[in-house]
PyMOL commands that place a pseudoatom at each C-alpha (Angstrom):
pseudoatom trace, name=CA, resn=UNK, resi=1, chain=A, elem=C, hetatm=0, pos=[-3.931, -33.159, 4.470]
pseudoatom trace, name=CA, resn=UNK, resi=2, chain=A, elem=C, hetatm=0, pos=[-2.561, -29.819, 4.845]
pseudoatom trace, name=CA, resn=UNK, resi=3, chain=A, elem=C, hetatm=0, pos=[-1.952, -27.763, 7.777]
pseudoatom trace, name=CA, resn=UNK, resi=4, chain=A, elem=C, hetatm=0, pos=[-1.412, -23.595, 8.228]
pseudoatom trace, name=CA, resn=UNK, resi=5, chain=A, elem=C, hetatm=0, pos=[1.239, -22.324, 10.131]
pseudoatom trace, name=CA, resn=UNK, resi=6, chain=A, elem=C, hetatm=0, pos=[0.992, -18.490, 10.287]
pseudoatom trace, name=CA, resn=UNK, resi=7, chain=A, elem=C, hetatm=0, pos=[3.931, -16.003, 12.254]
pseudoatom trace, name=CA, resn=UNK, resi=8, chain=A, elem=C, hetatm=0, pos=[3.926, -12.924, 13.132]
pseudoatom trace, name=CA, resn=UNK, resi=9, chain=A, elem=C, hetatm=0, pos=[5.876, -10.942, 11.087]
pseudoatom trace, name=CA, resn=UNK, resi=10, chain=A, elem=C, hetatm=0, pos=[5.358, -7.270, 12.042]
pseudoatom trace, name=CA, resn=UNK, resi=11, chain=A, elem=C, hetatm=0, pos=[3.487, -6.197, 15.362]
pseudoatom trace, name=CA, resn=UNK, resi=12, chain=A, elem=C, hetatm=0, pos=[1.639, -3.123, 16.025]
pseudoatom trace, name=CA, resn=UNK, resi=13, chain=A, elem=C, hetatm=0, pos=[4.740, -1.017, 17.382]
pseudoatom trace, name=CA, resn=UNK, resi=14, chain=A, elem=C, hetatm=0, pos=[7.089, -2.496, 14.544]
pseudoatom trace, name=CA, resn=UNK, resi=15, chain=A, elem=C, hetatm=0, pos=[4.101, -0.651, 11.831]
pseudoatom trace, name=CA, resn=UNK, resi=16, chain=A, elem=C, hetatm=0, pos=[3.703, 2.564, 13.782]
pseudoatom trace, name=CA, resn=UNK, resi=17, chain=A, elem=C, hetatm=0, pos=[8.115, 2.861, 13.571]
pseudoatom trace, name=CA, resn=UNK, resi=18, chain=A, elem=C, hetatm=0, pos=[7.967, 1.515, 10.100]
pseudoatom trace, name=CA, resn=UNK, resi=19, chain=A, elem=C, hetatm=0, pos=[5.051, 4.386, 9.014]
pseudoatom trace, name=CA, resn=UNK, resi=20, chain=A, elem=C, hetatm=0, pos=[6.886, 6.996, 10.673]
pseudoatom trace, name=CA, resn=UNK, resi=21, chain=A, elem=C, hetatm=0, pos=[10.374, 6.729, 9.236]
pseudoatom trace, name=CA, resn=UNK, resi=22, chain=A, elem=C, hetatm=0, pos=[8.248, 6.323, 5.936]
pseudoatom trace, name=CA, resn=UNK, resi=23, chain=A, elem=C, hetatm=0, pos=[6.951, 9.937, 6.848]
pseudoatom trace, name=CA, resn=UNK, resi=24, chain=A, elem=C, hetatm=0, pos=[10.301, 11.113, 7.907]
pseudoatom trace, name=CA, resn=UNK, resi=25, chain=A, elem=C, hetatm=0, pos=[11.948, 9.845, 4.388]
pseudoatom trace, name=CA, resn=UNK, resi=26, chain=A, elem=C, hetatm=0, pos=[8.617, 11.143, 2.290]
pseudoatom trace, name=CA, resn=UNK, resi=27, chain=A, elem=C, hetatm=0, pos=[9.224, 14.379, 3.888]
pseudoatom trace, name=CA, resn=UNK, resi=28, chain=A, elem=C, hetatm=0, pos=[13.176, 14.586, 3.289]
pseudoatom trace, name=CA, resn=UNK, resi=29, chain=A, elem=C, hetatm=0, pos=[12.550, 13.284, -0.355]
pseudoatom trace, name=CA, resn=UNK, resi=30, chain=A, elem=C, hetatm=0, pos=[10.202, 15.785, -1.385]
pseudoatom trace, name=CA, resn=UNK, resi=31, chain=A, elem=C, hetatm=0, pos=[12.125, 18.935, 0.999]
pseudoatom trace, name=CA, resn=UNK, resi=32, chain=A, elem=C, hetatm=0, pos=[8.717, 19.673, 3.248]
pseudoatom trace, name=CA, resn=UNK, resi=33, chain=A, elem=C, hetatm=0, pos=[5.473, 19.458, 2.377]
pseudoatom trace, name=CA, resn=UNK, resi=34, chain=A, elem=C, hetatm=0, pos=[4.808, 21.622, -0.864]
pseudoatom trace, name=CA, resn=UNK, resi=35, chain=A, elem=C, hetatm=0, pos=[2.897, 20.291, -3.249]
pseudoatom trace, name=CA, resn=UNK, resi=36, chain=A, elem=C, hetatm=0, pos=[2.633, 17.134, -1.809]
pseudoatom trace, name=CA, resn=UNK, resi=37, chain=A, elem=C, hetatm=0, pos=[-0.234, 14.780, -1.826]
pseudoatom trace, name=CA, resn=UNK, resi=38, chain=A, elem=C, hetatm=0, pos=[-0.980, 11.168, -0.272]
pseudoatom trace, name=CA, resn=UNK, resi=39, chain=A, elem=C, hetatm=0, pos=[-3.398, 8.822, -2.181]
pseudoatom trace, name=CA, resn=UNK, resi=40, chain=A, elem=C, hetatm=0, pos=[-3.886, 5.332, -0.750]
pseudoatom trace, name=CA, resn=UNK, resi=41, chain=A, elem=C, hetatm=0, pos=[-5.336, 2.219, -2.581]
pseudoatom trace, name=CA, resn=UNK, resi=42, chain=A, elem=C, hetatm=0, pos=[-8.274, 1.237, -1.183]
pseudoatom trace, name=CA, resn=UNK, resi=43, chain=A, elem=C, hetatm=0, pos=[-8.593, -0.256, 1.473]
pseudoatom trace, name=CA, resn=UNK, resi=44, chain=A, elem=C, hetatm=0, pos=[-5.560, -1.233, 3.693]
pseudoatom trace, name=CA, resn=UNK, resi=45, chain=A, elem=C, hetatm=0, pos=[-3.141, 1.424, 0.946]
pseudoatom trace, name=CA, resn=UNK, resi=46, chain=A, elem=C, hetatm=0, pos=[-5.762, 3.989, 2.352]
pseudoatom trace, name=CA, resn=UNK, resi=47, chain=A, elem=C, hetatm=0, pos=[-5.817, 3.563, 6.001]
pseudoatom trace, name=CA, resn=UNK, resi=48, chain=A, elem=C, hetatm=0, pos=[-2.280, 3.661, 5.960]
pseudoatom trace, name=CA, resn=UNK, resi=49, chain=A, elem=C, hetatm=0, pos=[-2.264, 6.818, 3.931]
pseudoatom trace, name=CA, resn=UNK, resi=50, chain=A, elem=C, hetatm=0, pos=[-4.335, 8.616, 6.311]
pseudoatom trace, name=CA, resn=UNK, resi=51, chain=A, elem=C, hetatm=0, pos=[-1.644, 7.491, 8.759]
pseudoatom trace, name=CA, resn=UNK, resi=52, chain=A, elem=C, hetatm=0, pos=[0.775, 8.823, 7.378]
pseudoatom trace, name=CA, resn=UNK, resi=53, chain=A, elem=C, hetatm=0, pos=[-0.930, 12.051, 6.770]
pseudoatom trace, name=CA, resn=UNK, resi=54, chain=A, elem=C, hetatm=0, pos=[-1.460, 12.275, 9.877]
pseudoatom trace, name=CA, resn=UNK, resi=55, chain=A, elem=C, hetatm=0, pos=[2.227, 11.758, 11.056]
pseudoatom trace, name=CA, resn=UNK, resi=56, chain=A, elem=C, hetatm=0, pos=[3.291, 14.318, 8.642]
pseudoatom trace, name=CA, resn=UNK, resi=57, chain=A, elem=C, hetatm=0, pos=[0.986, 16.886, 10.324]
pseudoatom trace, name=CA, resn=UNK, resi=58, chain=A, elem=C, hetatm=0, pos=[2.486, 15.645, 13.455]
pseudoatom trace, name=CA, resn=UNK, resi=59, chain=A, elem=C, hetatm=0, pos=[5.563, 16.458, 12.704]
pseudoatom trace, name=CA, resn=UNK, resi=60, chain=A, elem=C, hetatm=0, pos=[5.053, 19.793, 9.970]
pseudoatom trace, name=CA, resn=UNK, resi=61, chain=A, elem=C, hetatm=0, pos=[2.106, 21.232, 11.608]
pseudoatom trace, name=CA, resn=UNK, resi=62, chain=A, elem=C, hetatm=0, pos=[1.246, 21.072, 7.856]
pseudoatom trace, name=CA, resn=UNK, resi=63, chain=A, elem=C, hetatm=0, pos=[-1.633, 19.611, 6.127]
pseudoatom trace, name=CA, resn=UNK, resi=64, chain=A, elem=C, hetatm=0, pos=[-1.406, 17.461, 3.716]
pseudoatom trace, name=CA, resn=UNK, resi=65, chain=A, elem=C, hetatm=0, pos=[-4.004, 16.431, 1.374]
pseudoatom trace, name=CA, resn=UNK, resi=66, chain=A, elem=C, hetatm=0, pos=[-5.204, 12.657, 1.082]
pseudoatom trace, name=CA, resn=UNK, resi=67, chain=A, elem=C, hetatm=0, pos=[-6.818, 10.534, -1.221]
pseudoatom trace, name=CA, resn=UNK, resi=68, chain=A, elem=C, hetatm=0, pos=[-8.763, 6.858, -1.767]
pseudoatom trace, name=CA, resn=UNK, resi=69, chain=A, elem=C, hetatm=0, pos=[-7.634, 5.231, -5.171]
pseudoatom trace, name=CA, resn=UNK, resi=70, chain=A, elem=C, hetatm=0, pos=[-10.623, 2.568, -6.231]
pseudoatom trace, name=CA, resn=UNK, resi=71, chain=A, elem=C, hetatm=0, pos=[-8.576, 0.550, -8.816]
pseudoatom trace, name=CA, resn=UNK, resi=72, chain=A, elem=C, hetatm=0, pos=[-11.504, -2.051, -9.654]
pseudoatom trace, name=CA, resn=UNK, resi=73, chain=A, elem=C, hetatm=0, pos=[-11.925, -0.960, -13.047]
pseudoatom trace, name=CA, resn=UNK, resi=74, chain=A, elem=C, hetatm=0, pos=[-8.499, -0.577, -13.745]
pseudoatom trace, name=CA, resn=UNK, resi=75, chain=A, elem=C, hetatm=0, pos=[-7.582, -4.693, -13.044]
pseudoatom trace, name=CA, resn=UNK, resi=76, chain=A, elem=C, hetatm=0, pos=[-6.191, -6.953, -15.842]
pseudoatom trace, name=CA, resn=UNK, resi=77, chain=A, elem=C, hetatm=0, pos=[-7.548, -9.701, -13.538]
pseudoatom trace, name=CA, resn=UNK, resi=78, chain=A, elem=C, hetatm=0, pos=[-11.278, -8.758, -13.481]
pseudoatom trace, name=CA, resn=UNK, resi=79, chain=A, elem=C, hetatm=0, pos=[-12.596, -11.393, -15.948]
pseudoatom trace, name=CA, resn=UNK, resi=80, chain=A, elem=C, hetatm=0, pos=[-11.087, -13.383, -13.532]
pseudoatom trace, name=CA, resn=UNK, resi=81, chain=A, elem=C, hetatm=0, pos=[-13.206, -12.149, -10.159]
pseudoatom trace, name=CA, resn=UNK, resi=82, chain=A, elem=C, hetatm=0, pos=[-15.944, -11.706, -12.235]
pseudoatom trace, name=CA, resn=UNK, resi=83, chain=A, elem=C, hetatm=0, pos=[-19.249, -11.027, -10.458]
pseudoatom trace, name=CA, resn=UNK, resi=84, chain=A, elem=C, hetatm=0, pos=[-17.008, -10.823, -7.491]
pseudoatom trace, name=CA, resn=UNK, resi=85, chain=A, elem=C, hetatm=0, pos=[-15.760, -7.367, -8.041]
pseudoatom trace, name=CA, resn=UNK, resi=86, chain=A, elem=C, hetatm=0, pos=[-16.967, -4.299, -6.326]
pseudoatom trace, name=CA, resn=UNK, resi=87, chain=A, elem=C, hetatm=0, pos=[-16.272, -0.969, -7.216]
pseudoatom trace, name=CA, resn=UNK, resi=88, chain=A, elem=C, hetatm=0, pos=[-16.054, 1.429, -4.584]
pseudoatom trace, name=CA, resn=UNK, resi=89, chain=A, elem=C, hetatm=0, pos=[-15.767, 5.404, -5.396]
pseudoatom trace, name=CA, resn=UNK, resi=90, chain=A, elem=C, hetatm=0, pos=[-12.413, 6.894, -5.539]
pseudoatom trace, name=CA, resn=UNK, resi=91, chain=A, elem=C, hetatm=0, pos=[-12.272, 9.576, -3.200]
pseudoatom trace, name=CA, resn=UNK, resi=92, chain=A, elem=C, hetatm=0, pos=[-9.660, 12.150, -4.676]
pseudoatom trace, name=CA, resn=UNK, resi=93, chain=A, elem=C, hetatm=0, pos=[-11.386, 15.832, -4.009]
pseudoatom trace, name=CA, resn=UNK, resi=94, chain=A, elem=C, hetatm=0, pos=[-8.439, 17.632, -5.111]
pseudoatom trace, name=CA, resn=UNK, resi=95, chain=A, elem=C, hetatm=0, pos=[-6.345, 18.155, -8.474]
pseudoatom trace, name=CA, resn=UNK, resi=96, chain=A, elem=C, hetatm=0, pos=[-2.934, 15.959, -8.978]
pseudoatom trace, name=CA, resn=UNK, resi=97, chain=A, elem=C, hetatm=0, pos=[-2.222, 17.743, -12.085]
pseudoatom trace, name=CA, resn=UNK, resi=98, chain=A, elem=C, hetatm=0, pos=[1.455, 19.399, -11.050]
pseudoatom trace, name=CA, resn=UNK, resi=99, chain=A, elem=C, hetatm=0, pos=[1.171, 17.774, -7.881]
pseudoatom trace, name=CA, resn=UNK, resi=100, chain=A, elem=C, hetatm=0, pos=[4.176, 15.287, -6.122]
pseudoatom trace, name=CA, resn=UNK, resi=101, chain=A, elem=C, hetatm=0, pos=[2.078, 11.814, -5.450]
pseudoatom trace, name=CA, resn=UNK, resi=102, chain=A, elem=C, hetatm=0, pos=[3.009, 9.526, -2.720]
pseudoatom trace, name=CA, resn=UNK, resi=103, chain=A, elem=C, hetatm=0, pos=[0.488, 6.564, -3.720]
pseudoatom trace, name=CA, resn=UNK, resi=104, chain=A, elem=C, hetatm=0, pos=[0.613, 3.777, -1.150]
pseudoatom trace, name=CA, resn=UNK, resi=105, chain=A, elem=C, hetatm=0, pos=[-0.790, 0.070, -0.873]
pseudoatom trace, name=CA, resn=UNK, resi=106, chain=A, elem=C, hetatm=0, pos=[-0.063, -2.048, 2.285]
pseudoatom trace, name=CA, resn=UNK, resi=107, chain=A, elem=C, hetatm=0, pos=[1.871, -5.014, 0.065]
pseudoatom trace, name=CA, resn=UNK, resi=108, chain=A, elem=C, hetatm=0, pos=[3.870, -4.601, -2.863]
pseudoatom trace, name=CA, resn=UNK, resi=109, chain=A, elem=C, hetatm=0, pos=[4.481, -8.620, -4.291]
pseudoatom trace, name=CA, resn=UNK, resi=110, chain=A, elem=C, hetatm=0, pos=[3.461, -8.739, -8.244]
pseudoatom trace, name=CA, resn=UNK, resi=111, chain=A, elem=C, hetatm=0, pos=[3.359, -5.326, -9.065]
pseudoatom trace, name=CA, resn=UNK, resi=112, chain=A, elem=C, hetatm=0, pos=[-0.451, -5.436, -10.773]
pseudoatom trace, name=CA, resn=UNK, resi=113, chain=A, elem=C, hetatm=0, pos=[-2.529, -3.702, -8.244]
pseudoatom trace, name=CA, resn=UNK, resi=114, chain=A, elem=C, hetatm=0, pos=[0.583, -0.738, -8.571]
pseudoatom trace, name=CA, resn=UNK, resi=115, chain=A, elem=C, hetatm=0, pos=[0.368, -0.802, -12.121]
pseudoatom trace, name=CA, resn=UNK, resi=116, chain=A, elem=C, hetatm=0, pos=[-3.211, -0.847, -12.444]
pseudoatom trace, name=CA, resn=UNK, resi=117, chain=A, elem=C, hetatm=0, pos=[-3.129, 2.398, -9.485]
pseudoatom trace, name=CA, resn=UNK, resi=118, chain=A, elem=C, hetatm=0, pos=[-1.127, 4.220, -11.805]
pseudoatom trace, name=CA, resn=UNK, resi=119, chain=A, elem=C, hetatm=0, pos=[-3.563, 3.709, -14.545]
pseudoatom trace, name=CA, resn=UNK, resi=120, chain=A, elem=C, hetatm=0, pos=[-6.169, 5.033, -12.491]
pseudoatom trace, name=CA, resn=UNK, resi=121, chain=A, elem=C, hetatm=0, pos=[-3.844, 8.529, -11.499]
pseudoatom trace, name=CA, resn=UNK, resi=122, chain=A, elem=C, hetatm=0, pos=[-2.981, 9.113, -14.798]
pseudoatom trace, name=CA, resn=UNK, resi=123, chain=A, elem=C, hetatm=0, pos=[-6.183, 9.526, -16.074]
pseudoatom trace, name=CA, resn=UNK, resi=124, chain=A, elem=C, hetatm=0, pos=[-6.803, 12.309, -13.388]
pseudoatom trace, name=CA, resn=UNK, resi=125, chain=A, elem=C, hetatm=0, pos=[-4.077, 14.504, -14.462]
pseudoatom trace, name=CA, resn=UNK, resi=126, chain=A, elem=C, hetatm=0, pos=[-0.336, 14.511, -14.615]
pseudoatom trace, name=CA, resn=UNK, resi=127, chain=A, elem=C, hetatm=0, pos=[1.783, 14.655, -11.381]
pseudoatom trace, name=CA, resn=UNK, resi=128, chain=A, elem=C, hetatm=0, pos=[5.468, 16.378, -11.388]
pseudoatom trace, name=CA, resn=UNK, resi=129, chain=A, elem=C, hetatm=0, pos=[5.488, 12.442, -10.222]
pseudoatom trace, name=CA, resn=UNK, resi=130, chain=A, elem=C, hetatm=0, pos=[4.725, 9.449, -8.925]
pseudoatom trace, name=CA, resn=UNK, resi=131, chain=A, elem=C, hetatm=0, pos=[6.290, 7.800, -5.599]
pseudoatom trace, name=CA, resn=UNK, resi=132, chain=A, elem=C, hetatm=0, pos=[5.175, 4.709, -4.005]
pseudoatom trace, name=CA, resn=UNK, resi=133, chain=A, elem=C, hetatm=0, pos=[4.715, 3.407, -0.029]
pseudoatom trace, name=CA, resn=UNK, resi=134, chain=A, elem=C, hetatm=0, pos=[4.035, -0.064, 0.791]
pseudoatom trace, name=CA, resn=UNK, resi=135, chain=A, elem=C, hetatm=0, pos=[4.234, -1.019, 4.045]
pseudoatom trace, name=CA, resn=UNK, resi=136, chain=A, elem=C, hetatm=0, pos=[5.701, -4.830, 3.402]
pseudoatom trace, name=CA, resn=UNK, resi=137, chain=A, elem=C, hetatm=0, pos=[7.561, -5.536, -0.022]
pseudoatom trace, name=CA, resn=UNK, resi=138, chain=A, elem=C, hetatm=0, pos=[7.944, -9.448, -0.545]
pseudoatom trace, name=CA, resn=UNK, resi=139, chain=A, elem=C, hetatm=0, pos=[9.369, -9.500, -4.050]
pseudoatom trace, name=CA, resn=UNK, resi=140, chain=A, elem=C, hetatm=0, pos=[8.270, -11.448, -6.971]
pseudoatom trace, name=CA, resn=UNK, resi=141, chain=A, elem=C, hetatm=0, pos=[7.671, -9.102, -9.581]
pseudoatom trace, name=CA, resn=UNK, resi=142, chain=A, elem=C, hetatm=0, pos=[5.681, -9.197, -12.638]
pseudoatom trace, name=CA, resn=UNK, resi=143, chain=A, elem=C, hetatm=0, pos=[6.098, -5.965, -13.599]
pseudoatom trace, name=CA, resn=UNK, resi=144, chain=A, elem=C, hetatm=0, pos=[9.248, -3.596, -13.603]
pseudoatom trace, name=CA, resn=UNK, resi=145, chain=A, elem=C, hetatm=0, pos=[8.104, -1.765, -10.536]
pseudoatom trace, name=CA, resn=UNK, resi=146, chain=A, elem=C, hetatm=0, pos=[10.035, -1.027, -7.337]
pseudoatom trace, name=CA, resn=UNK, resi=147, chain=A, elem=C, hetatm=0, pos=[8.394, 0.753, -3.888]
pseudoatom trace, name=CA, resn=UNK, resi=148, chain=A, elem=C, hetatm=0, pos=[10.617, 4.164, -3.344]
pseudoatom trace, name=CA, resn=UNK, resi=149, chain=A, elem=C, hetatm=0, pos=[9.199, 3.980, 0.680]
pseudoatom trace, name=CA, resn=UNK, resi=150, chain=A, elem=C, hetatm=0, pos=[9.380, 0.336, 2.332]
pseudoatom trace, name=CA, resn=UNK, resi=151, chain=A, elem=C, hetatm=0, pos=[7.881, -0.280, 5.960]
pseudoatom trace, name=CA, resn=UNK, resi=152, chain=A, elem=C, hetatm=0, pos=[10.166, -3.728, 5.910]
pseudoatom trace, name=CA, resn=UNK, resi=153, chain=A, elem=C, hetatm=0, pos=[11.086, -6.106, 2.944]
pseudoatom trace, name=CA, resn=UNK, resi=154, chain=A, elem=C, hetatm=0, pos=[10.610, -9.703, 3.603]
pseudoatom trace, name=CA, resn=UNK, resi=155, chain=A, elem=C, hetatm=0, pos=[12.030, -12.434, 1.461]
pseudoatom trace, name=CA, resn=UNK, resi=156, chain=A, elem=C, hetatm=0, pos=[8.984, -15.108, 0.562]
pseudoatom trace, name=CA, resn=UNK, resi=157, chain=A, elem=C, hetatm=0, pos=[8.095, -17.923, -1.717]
pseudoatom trace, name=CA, resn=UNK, resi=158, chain=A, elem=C, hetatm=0, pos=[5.027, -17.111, -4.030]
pseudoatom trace, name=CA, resn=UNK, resi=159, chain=A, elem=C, hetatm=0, pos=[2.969, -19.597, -2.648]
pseudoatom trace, name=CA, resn=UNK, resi=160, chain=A, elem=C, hetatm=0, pos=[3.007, -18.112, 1.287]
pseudoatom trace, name=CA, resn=UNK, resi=161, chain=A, elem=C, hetatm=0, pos=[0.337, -15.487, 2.174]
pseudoatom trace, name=CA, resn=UNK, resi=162, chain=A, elem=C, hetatm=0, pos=[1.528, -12.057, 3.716]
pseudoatom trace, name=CA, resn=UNK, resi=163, chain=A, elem=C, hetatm=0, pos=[-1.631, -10.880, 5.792]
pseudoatom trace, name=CA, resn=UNK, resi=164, chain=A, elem=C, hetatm=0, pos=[-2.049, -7.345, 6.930]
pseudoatom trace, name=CA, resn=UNK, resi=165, chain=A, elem=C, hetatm=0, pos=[-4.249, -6.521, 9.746]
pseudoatom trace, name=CA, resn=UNK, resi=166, chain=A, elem=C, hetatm=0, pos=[-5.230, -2.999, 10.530]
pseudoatom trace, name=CA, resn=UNK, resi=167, chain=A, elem=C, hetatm=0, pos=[-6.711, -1.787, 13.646]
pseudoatom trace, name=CA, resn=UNK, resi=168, chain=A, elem=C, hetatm=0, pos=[-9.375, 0.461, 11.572]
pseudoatom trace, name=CA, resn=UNK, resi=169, chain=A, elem=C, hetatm=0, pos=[-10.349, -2.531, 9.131]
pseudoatom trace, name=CA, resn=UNK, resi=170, chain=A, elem=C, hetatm=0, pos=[-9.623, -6.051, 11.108]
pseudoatom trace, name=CA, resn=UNK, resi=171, chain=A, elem=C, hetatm=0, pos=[-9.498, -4.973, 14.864]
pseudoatom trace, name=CA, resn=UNK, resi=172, chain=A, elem=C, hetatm=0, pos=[-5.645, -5.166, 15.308]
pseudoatom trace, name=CA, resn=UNK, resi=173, chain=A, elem=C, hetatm=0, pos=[-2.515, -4.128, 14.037]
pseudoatom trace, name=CA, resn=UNK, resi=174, chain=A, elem=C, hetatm=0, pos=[-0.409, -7.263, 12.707]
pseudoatom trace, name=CA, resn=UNK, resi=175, chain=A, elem=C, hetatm=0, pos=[1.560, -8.462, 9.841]
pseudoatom trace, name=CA, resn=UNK, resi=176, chain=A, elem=C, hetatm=0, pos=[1.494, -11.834, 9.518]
pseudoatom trace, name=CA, resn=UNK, resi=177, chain=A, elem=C, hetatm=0, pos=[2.684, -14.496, 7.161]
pseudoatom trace, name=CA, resn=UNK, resi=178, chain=A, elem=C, hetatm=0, pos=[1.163, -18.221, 6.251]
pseudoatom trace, name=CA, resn=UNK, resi=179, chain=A, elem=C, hetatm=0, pos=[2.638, -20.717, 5.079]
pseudoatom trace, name=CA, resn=UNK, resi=180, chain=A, elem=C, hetatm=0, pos=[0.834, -24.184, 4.268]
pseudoatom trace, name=CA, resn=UNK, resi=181, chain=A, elem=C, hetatm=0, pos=[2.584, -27.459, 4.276]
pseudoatom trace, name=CA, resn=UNK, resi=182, chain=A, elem=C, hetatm=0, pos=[1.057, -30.583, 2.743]
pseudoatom trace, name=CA, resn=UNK, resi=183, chain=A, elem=C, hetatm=0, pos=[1.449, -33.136, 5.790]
pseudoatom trace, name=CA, resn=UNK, resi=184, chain=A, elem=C, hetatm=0, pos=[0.721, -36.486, 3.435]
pseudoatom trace, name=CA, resn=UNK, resi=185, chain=A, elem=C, hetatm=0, pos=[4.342, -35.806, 1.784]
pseudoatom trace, name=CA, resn=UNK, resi=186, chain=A, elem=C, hetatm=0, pos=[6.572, -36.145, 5.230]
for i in range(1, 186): cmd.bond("trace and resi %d" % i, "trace and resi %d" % (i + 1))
show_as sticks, trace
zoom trace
């Protein structure tokens, strides 16, 4: 018999900080706005993209363009979902050729849905470069990829599910991790 025990990990306030220090650093990082462009991976990476768009124009009075990155197609898993998978349009209606990309996902953990993301940009053009947001980083790598922007990093085994819940998509803003523990072994 197993049973779940899920904890809150991030409330709605904690995000809304995290997402605007993100801004604050992608704006330092690249000196302003120029050039800059914000593509999120569908569908959590994109909500918080258009977030964080919008915090930038908070705080520039500048707009800056945004972007939904489908990456269905672009999966080494998708023999694996099978009839499963959906593919959704990517929504990118401007160049990224010369263009400085802040691409951002809500949780970075194996690295395959990043690597698969850049993939998918690549083929559009080529970016002065590449920069990635996540909102939670847990670790446990596949690939040799690191997140330049991090919301908050939190330590996890591979087995524990990191949840993210936003307002737009699920209702509420929440972070939350699970954790399932066989009771027949105590």
């Amino acid at each position: 018999m197993k049973a779940t025990h899920t904890q809150t990990i991030f409330n709605a306030e904690q995000i809304a900080r995290a997402l605007t220090r993100i801004a604050y650093e992608i704006l330092e990082m690249n000196r302003g706005t120029r050039d800059l462009v914000i593509i999120g991976i569908r569908t959590r990476g994109a909500i918080l993209a258009q977030r964080l768009v919008n915090r930038i124009q908070e705080l520039e009075e500048q707009t800056v363009p945004v972007g939904i990155l489908d990456i269905t197609l672009y999966r080494d898993d998708l023999e694996t979902v099978g009839h499963q998978a959906v593919v959704r349009k990517t929504e990118i209606p401007f160049a990224i050729q010369g263009k400085r990309v802040v691409l951002v996902d809500d949780v970075l953990f194996t690295g395959r849905t990043v690597r698969a993301a850049l993939d998918a940009l690549i083929d559009l053009g080529r970016p002065v470069f590449i920069r990635l947001a996540v909102l939670i980083d847990r670790g446990h790598r596949e690939f040799p990829i690191q997140a330049d922007f991090i919301g908050k990093s939190i330590p996890s085994t591979s087995d524990e599910i990191i949840k993210v819940l936003l307002t737009e998509e699920d209702g509420k803003d929440l972070v939350e991790i699970r954790t399932e523990n066989d009771l027949s072994l105590s």
